[in-house]
N, C-alpha and C positions, 0 to 999 in steps of 0.2 A: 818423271820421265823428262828427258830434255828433248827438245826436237832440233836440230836445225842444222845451222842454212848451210853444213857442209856437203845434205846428198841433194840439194838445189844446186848448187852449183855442176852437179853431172849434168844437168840439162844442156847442149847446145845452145847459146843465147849469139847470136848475131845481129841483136835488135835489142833495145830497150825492151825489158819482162817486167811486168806486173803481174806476182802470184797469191792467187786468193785461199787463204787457207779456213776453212770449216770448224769451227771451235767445237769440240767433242762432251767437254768435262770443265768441268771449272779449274783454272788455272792461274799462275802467277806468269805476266808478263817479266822479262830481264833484259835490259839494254848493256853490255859490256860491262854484268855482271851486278849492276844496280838493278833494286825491285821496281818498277816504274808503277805498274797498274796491276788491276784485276781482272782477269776474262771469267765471262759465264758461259756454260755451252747452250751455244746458239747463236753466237757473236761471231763476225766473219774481220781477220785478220790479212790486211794489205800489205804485202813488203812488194817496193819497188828495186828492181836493180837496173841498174846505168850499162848499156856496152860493155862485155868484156871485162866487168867487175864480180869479184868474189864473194863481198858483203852486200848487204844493204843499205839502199842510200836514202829512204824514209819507208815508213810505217805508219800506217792509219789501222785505225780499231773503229768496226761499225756493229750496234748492235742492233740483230737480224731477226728478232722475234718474231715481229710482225713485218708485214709487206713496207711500210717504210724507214729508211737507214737512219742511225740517230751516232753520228760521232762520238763517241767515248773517250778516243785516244788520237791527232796530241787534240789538246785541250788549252794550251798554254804553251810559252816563248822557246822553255827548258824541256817540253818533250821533244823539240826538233832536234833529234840528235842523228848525225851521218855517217856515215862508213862505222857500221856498228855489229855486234855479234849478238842474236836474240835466240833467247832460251826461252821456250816454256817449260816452269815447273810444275806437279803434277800437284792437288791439294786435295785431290776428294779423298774420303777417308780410308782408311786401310782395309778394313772389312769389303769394301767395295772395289778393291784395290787388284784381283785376278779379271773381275768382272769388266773392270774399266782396261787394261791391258788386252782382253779380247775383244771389245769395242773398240780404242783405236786402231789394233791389226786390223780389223775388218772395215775402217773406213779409210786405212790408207790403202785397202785393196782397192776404191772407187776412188782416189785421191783425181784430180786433175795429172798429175805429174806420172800416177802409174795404169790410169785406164786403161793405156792400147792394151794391158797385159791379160785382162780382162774381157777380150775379144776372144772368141772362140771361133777358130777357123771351118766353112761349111763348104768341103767340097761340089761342084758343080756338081746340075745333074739332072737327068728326067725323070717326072714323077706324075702322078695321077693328081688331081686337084680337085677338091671336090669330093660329094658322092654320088655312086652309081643311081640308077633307077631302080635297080632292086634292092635297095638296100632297107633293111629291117631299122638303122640306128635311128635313135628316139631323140629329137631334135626342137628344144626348146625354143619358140618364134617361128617355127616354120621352116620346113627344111627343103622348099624353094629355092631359097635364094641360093645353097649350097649345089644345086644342080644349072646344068648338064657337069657330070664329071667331062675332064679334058685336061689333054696332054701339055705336059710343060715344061720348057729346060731352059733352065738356070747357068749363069756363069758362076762361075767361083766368090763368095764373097764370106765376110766372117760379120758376126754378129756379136751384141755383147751379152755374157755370160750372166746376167743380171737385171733386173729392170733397174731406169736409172732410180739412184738415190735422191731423199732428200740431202743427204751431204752433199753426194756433187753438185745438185742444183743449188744449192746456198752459196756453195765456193763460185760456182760459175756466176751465178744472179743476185746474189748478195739477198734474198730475200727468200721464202718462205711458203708456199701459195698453200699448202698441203692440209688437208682436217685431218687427216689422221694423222699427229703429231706426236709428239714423246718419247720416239726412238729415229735417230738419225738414218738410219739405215733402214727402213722402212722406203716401198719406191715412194715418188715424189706421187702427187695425185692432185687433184682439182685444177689440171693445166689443160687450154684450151688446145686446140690444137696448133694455130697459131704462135700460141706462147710457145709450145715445142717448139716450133720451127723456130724463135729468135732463138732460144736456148741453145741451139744445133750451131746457129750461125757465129753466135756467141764463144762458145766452146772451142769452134772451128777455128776461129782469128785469134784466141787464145793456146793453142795445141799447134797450129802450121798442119792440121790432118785433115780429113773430108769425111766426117762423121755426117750418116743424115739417118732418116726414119726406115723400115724396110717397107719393101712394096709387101703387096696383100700375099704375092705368089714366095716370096721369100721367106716370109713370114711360117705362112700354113708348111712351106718344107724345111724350114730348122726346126720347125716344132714337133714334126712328125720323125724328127732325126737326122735328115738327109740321106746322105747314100746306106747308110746305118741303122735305118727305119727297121723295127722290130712290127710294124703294122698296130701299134696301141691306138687303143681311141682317144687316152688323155697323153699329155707329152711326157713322155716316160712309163707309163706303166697302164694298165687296164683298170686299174684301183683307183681312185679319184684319189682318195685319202692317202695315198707314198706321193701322189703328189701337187696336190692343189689345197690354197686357202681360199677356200668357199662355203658359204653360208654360213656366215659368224656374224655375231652383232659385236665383234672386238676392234671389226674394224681389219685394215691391212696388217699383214707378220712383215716383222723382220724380212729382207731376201736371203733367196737359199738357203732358207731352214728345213725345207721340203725334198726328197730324190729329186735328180738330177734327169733330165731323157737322155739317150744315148749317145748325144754331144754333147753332155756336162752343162747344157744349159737349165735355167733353173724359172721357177714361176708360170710357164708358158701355157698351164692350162688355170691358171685363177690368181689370186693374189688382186691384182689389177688388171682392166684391161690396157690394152697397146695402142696407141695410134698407130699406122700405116699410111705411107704418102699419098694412096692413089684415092681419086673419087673414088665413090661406090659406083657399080653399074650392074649389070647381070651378067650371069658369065655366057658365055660362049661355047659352040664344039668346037672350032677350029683347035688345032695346037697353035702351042703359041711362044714367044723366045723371048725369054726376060720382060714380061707383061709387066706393063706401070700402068692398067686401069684406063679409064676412061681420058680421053682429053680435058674434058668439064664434067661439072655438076656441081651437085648443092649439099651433097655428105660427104665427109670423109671417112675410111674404113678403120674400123674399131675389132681388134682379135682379142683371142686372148677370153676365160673368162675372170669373173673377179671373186671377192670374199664378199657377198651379197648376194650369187649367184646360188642355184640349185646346181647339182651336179651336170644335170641335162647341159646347160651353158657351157660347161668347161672343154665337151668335146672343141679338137683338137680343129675341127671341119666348122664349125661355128663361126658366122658371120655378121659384126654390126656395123651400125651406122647412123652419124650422128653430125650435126652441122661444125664447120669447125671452129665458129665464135663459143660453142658450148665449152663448161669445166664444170666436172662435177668432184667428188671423193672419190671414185670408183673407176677411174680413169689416169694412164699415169704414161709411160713411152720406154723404149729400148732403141739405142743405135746400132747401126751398121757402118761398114764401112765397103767399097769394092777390092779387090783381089784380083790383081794381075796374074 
């Protein structure tokens, strides 16, 4: 496979860009056609470009294994080379050769350069929040904190069709935080909530977009569907199993290996959980218009269930919370963005 730098150059650049690419597979680096190095996947690939320039005007290679960077590439006088054409060639072996082409498709679905595509638009809208007092559903932790149901309406905004990856977060953060490791595309996990928030910030000054975490009330209504809502108790379907990874000792799957809910988003009742921007507090009867949670407090809100979870967790109305200095395996985030 070659990759490059002619569908970078579609990007808008009115500023010096530096783009971080996610090494997938083990690969041969090539500078205008010379073999220079060797990539392993897991290595995160720097090309800088200059204003208004086609090529590349240097290149750094960091390998990303572990949480800190270790230069690989240049190394020496002769790897500085400028205004240059860079290929990578493909080397893993050919039996594994269908399997590694549906690998990279699916991680430049998550690429930095193709994310927005990856948003899934949630029409505005009012919905119920929460559940009733009468309700029979069997509710793992308590199902307090899920009540008073109460009214709530939402603007328009789109959400991402996937929890984030660990690919994206390597390209964005150049590092690794994740225990469940060995597949790129797996969400990213053991991130505080904080470190979501640099990552968001991060992404954001690298994108020009306004990517941030969803509130609680966002959250529970793209997962219920939106205006789309079929009334399921897990996101997508009444069947835990079409669509949630939970209770495995394997650890997190792949994303979107699981049915889809009725806005083609994917994972929203298990896999990982989610951060969510807002403190925790208790809910409220008022209705209420675009609710961001409390002012303060001391947890932040954790949806979503995970692959650790009994099925009871993964309903859709399920509420945690958790300090946000905390990172555990089983913990991982999805962006949003507003919609005019």
């Amino acid at each position: 496979m070659a990759v490059f730098c002619s569908y970078l150059v579609q990007a808008q650049r009115k500023a010096n860009t530096v783009l971080r690419v996610c090494i997938h597979v083990n690969t041969k680096l090539k500078i205008n056609g010379e073999e220079r190095t060797f990539l392993k996947s897991g290595d995160t690939l720097r090309v800088y470009f200059k204003h208004n320039k086609d090529v590349p005007d240097t290149i750094s290679i960091y390998s990303c294994n572990i949480r800190k960077n270790t230069l690989i590439f240049p190394t020496k006088p002769s790897d500085l080379i400028k205004d240059c054409i860079l290929d990578l060639d493909e080397v893993s072996p050919k039996t594994e050769h269908a399997e590694m082409i549906k690998a990279i498709d699916s991680l430049a679905a998550s690429s930095i350069l193709n994310i927005i595509n990856d948003m899934v638009f949630v029409k505005g809208g009012t919905y119920l929040m929460g559940i009733d007092d009468t309700s029979s559903e069997i509710i793992e932790g308590g199902e307090e904190a899920e009540r008073p149901q109460h009214k709530v309406r939402l603007n328009n905004f789109s959400i991402s069709k996937y929890e984030v990856t660990q690919a994206l977060w390597v390209a964005v953060m150049d590092s690794n935080p994740s225990i469940n490791k060995g597949n790129y595309m797996r969400p990213v996990d053991h991130i505080s909530w904080y470190e979501a928030q640099r990552f968001i910030d991060k992404l954001n000054k690298m994108t020009n977009h306004h990517f941030r975490m969803p509130t609680e009330a966002e959250w529970e209504y793209a997962a219920k569907g939106g205006n789309m809502s079929k009334g399921y108790g897990f996101s997508g379907s009444n069947n835990v199993d079409e669509v949630a990874v939970y209770y495995t000792e394997s650890g997190s799957h792949t994303v979107g290996t699981k049915k889809p809910n009725e806005l083609g988003i994917y994972d929203m009742s298990g896999n990982v959980s989610e951060w969510c921007s807002d403190w925790y507090g208790p809910y409220s009867k008022k209705d209420s218009l675009n609710p961001k949670g409390p002012k303060e407090g001391t947890l932040k809100c954790l949806r979503g269930g995970n692959w650790v979870n009994h099925p009871e967790a993964c309903y859709i109305t399920i509420r945690g919370a958790i300090a946000p200095t905390v990172a555990d395996q089983f913990m991982g985030l999805r962006l949003v963005m507003d919609v005019k």
